[in-house]
CHARMM internal coordinates of N, CA and C (Angstrom, degrees):
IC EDIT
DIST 1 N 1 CA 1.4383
DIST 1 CA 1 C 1.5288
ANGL 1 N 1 CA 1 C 108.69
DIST 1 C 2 N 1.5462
ANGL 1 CA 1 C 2 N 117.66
DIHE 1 N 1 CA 1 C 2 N 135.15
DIST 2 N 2 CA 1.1756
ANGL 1 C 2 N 2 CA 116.54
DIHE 1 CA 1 C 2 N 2 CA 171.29
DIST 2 CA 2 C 1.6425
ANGL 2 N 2 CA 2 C 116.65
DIHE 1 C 2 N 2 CA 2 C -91.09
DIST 2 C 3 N 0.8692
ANGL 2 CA 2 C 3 N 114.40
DIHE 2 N 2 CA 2 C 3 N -25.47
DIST 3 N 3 CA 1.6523
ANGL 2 C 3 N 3 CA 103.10
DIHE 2 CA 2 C 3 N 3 CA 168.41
DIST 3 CA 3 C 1.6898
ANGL 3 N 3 CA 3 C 110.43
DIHE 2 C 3 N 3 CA 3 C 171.07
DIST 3 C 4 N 1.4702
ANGL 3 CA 3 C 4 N 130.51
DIHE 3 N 3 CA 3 C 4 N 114.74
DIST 4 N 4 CA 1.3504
ANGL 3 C 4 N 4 CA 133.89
DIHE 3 CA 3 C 4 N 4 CA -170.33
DIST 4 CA 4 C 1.3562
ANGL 4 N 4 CA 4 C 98.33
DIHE 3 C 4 N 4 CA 4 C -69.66
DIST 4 C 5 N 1.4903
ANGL 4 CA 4 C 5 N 112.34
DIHE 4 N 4 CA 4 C 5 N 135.29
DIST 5 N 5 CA 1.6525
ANGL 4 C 5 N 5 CA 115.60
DIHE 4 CA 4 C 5 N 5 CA 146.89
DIST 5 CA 5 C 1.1339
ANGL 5 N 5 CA 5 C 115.48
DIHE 4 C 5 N 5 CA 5 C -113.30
DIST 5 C 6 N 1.3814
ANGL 5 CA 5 C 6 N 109.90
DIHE 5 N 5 CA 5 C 6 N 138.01
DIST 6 N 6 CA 1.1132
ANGL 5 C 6 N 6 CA 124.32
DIHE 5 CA 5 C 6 N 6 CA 172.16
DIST 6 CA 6 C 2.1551
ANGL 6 N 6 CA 6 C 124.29
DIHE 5 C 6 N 6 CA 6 C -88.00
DIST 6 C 7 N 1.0712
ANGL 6 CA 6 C 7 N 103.97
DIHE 6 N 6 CA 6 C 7 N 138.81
DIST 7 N 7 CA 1.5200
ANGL 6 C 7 N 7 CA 82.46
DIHE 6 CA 6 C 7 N 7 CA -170.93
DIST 7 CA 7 C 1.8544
ANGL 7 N 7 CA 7 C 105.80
DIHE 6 C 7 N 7 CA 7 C -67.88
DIST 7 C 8 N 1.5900
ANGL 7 CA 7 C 8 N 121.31
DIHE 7 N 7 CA 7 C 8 N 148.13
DIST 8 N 8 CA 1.2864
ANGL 7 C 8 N 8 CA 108.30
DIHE 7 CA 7 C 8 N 8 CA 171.42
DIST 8 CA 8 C 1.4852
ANGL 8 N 8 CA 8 C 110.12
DIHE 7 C 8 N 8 CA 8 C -117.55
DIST 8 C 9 N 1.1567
ANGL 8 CA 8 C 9 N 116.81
DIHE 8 N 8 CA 8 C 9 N 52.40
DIST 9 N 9 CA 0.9752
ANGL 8 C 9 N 9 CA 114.60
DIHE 8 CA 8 C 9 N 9 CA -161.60
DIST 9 CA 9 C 1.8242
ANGL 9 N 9 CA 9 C 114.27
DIHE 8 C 9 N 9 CA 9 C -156.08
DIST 9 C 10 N 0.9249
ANGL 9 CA 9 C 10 N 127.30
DIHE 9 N 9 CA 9 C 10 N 69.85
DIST 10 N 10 CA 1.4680
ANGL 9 C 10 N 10 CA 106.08
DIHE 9 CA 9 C 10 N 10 CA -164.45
DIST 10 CA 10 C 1.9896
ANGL 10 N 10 CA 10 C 115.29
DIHE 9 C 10 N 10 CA 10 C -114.07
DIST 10 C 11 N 1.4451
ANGL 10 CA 10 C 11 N 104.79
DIHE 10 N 10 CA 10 C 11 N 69.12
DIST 11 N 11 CA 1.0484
ANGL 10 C 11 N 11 CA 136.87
DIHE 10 CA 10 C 11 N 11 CA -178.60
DIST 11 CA 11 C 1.7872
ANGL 11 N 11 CA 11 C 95.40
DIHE 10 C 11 N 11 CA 11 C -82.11
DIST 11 C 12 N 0.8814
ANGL 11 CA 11 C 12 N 118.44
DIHE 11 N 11 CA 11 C 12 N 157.43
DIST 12 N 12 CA 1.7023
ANGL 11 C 12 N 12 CA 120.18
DIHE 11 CA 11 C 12 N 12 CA 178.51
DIST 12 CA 12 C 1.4136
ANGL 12 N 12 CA 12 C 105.07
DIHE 11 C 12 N 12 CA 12 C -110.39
DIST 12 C 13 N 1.6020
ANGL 12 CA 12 C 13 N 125.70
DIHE 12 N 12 CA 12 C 13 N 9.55
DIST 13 N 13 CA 1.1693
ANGL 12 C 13 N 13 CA 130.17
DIHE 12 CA 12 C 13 N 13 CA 164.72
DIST 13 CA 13 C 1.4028
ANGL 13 N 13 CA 13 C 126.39
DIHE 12 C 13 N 13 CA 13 C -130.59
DIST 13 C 14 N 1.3362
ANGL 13 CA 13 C 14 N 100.26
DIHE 13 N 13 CA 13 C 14 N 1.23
DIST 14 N 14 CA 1.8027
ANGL 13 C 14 N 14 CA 107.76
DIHE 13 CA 13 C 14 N 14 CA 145.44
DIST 14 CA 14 C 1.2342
ANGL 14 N 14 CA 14 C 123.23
DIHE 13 C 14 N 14 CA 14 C -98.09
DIST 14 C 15 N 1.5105
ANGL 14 CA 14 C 15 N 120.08
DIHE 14 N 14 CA 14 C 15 N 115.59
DIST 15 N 15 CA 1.9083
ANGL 14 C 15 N 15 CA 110.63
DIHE 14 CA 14 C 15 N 15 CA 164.31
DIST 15 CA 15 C 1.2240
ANGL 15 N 15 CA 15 C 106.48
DIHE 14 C 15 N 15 CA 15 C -107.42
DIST 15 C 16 N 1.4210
ANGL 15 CA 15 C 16 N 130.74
DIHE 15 N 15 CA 15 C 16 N 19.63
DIST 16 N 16 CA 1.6913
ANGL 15 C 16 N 16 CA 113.46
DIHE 15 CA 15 C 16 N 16 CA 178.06
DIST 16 CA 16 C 1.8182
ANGL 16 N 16 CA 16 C 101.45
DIHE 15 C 16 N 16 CA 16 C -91.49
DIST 16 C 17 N 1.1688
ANGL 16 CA 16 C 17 N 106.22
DIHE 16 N 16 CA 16 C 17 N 160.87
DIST 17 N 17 CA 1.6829
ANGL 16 C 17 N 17 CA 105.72
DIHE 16 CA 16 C 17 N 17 CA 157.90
DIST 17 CA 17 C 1.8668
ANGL 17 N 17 CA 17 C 75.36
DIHE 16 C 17 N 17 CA 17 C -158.90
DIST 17 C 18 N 1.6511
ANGL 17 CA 17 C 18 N 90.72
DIHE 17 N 17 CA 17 C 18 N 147.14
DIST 18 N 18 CA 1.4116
ANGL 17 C 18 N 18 CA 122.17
DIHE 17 CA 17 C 18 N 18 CA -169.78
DIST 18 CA 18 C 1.5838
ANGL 18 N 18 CA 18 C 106.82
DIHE 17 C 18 N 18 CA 18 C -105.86
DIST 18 C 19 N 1.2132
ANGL 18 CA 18 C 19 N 116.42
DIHE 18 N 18 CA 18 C 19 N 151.94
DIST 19 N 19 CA 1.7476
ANGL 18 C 19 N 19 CA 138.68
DIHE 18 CA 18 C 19 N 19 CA 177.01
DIST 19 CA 19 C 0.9402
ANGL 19 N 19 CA 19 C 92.41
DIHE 18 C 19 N 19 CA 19 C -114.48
DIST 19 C 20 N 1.6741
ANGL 19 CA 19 C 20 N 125.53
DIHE 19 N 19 CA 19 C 20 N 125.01
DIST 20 N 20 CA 1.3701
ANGL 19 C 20 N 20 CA 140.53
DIHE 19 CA 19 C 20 N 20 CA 136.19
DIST 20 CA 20 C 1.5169
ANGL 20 N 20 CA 20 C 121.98
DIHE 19 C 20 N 20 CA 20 C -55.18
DIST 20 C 21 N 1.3350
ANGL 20 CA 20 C 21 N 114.13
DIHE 20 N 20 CA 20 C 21 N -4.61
DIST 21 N 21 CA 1.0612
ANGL 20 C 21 N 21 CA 113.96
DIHE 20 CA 20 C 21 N 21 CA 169.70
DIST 21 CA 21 C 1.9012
ANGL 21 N 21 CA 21 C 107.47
DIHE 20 C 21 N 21 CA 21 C 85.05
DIST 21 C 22 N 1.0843
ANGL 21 CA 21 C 22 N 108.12
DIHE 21 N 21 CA 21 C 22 N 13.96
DIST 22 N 22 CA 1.7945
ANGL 21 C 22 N 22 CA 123.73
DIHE 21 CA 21 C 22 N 22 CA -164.94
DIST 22 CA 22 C 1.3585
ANGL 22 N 22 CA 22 C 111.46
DIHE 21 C 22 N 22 CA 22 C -109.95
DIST 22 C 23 N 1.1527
ANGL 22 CA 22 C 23 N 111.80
DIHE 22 N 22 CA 22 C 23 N 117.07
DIST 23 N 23 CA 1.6541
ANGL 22 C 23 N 23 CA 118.68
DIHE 22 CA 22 C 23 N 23 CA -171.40
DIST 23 CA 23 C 1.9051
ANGL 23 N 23 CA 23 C 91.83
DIHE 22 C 23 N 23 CA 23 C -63.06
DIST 23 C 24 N 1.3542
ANGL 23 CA 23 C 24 N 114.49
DIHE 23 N 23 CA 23 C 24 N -155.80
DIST 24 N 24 CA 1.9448
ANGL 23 C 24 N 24 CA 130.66
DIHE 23 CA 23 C 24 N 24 CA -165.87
DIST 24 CA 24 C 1.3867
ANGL 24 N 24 CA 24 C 79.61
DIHE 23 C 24 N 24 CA 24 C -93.35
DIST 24 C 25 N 1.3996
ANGL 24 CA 24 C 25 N 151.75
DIHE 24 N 24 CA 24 C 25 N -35.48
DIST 25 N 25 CA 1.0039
ANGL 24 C 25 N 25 CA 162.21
DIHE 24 CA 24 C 25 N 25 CA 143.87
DIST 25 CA 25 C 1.3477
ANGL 25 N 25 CA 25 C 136.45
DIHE 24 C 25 N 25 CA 25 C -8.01
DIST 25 C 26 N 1.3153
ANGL 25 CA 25 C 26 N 113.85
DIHE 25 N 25 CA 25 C 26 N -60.43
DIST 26 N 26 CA 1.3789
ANGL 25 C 26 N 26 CA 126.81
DIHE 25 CA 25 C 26 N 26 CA 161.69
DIST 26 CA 26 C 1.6295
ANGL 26 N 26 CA 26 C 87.01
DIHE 25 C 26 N 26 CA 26 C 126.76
DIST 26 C 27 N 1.4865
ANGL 26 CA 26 C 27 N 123.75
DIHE 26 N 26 CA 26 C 27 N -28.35
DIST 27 N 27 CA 1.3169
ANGL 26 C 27 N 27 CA 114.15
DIHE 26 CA 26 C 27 N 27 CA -173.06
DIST 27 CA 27 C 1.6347
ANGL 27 N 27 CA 27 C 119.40
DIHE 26 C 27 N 27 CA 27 C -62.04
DIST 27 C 28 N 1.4354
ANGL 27 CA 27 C 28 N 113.58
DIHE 27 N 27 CA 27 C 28 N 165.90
DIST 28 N 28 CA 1.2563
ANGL 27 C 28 N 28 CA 116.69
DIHE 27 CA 27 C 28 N 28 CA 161.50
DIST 28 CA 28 C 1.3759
ANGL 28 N 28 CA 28 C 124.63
DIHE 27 C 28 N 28 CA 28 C -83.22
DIST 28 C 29 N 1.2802
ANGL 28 CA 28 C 29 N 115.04
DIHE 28 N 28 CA 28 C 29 N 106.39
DIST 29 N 29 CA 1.8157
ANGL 28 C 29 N 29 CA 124.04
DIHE 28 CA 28 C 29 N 29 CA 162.97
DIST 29 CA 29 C 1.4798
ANGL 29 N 29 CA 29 C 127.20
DIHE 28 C 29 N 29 CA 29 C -20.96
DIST 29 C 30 N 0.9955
ANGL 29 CA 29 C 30 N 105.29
DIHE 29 N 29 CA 29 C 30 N 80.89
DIST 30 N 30 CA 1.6655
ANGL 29 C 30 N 30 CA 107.46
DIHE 29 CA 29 C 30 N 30 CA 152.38
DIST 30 CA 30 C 1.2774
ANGL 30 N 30 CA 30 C 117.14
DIHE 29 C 30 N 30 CA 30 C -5.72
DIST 30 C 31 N 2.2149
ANGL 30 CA 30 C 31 N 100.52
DIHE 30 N 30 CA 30 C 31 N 127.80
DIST 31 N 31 CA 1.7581
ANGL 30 C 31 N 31 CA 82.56
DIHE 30 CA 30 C 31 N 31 CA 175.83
DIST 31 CA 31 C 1.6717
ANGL 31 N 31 CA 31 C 112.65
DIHE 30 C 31 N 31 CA 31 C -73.03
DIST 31 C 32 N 1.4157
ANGL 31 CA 31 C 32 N 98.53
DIHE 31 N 31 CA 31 C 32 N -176.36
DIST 32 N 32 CA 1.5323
ANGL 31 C 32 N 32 CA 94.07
DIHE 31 CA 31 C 32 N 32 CA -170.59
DIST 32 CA 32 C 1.3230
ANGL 32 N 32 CA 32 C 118.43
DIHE 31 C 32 N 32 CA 32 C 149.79
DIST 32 C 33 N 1.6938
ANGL 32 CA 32 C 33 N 132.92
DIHE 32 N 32 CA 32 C 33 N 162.50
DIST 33 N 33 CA 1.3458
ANGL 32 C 33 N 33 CA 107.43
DIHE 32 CA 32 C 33 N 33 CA -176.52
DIST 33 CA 33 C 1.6088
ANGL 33 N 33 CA 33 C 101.23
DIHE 32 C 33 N 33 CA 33 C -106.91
DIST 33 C 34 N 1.5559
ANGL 33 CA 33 C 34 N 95.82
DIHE 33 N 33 CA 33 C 34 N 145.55
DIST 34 N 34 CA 1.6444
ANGL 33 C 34 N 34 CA 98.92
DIHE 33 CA 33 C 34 N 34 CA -159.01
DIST 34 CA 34 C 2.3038
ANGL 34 N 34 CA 34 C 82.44
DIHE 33 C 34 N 34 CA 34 C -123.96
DIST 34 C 35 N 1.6682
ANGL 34 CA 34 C 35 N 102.10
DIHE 34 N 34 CA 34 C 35 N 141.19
DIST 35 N 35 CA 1.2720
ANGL 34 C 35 N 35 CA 136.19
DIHE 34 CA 34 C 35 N 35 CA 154.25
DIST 35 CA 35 C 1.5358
ANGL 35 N 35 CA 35 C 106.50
DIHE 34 C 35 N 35 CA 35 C -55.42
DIST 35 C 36 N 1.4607
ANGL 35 CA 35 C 36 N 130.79
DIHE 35 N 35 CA 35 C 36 N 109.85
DIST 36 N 36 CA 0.9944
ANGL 35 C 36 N 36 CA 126.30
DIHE 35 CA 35 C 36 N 36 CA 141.17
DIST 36 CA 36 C 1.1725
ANGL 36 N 36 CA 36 C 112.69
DIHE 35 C 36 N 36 CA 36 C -120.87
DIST 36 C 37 N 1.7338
ANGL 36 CA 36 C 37 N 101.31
DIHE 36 N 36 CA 36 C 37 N 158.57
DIST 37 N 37 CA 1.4905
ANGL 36 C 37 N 37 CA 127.31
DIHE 36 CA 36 C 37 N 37 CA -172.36
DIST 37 CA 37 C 1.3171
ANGL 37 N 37 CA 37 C 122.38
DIHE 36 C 37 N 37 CA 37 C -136.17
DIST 37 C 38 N 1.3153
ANGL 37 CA 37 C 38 N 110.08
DIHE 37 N 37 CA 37 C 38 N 102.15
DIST 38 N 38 CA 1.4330
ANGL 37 C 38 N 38 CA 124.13
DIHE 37 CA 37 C 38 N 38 CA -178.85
DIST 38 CA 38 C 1.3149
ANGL 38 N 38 CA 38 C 129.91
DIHE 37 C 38 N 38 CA 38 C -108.54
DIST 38 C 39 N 1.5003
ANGL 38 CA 38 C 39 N 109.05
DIHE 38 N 38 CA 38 C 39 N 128.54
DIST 39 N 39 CA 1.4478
ANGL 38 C 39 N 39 CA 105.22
DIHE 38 CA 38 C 39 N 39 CA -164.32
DIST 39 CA 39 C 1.6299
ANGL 39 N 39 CA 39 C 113.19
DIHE 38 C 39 N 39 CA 39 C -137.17
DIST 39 C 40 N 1.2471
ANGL 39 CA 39 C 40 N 103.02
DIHE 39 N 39 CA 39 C 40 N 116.45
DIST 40 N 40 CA 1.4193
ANGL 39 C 40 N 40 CA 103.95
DIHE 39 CA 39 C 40 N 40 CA -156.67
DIST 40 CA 40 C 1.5456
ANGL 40 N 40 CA 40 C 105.82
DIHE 39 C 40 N 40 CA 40 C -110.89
DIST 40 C 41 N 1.4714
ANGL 40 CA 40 C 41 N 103.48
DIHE 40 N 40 CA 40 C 41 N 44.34
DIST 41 N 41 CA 1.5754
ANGL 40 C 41 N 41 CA 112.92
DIHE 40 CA 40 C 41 N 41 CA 145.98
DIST 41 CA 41 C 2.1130
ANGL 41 N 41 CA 41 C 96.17
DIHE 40 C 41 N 41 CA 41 C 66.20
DIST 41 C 42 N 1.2491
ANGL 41 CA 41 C 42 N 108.32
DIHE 41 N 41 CA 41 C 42 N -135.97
DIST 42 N 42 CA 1.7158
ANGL 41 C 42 N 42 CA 86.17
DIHE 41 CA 41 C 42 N 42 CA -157.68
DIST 42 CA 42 C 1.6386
ANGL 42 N 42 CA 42 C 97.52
DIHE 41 C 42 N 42 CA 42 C -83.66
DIST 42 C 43 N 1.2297
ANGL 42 CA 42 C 43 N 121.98
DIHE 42 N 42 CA 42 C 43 N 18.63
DIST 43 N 43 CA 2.0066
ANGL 42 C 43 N 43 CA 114.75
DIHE 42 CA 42 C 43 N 43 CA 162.62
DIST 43 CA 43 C 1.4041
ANGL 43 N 43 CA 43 C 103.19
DIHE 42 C 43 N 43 CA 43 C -81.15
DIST 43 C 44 N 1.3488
ANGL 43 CA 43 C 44 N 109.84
DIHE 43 N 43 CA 43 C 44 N -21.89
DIST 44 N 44 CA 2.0377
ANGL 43 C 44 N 44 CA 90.97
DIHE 43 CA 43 C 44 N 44 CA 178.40
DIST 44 CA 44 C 1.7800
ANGL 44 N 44 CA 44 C 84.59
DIHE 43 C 44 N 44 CA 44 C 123.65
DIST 44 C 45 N 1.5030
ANGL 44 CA 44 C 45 N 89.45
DIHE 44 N 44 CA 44 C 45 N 178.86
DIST 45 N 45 CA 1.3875
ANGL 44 C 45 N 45 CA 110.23
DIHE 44 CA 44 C 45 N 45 CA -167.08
DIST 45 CA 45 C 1.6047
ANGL 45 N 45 CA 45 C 117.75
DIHE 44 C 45 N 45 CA 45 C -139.95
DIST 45 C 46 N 1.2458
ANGL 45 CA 45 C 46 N 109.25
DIHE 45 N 45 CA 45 C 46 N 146.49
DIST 46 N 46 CA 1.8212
ANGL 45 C 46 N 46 CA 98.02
DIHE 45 CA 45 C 46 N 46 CA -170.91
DIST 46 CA 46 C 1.1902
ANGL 46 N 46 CA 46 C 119.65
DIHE 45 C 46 N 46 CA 46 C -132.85
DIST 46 C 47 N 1.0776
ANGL 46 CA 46 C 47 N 145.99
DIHE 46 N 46 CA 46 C 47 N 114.31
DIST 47 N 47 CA 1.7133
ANGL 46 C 47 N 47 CA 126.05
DIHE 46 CA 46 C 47 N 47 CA 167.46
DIST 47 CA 47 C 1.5186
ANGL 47 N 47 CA 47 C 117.72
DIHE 46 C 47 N 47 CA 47 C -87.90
DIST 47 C 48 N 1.5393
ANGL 47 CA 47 C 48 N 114.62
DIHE 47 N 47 CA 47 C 48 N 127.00
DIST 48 N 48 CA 1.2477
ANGL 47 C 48 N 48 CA 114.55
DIHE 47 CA 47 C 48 N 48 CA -158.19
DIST 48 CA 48 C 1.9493
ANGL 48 N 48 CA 48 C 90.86
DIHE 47 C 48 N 48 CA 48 C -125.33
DIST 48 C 49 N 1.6280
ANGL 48 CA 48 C 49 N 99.93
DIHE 48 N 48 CA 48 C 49 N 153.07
DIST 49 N 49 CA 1.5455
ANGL 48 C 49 N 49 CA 94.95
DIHE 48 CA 48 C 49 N 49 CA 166.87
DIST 49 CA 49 C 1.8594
ANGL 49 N 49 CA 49 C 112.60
DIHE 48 C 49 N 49 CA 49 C -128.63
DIST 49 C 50 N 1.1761
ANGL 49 CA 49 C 50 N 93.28
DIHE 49 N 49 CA 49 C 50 N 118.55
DIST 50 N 50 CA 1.4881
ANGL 49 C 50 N 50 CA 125.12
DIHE 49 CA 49 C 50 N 50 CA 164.99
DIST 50 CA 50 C 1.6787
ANGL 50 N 50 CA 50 C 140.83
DIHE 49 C 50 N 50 CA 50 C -37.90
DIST 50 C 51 N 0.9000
ANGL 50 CA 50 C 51 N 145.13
DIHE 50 N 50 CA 50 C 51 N 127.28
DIST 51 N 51 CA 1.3632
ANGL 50 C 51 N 51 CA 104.43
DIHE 50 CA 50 C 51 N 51 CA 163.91
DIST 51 CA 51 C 1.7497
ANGL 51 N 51 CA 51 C 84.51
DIHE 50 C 51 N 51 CA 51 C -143.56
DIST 51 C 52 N 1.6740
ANGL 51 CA 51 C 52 N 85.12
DIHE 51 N 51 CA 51 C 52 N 152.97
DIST 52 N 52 CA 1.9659
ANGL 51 C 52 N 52 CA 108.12
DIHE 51 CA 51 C 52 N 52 CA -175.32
DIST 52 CA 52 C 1.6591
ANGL 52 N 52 CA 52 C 93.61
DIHE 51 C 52 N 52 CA 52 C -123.60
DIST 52 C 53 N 1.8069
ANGL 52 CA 52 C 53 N 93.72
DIHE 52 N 52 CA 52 C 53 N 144.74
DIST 53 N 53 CA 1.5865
ANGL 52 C 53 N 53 CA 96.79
DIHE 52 CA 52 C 53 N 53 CA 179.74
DIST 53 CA 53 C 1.6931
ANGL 53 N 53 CA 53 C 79.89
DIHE 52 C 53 N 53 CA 53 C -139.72
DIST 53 C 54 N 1.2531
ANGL 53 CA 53 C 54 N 100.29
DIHE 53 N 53 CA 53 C 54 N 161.67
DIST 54 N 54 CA 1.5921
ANGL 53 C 54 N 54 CA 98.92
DIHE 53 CA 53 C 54 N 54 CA -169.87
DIST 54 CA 54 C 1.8027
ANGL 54 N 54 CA 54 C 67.29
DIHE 53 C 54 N 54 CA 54 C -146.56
DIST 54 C 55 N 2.1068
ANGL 54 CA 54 C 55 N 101.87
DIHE 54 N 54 CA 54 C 55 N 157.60
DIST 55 N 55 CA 1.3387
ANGL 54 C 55 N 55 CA 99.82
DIHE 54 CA 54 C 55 N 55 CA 153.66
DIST 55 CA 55 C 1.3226
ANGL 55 N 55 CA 55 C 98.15
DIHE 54 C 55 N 55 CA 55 C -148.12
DIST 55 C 56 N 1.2439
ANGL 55 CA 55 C 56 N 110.68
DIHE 55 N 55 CA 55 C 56 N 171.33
DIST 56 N 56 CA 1.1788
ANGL 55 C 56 N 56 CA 141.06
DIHE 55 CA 55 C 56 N 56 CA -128.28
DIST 56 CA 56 C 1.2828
ANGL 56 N 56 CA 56 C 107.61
DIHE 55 C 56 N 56 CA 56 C -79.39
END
COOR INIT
IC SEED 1 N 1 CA 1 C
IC BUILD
């Protein structure tokens, strides 16, 4: 796992929560295609795949 977020926010008119792009680490994530898994409690749950390109 590169790093859990948690939502901080549980307003019923916000659904974004943002990635700094920062592994559990503090580092920045490698580009690459990254597994995410989102689960939005009783709406259901999704695994989605990503991809991050960072340049130089």
């Amino acid at each position: 796992m590169v790093k859990r977020i948690d939502r901080d926010n549980s307003g019923p008119n916000s659904s974004l929560q943002k990635w700094d792009l920062k592994n559990s680490d503090g580092s920045f994530a490698a580009s690459g295609m990254y597994i995410v898994f989102v689960d939005c409690g009783s709406a259901g749950a999704k695994t989605l795949k990503i991809a991050v390109f960072k340049s130089n």
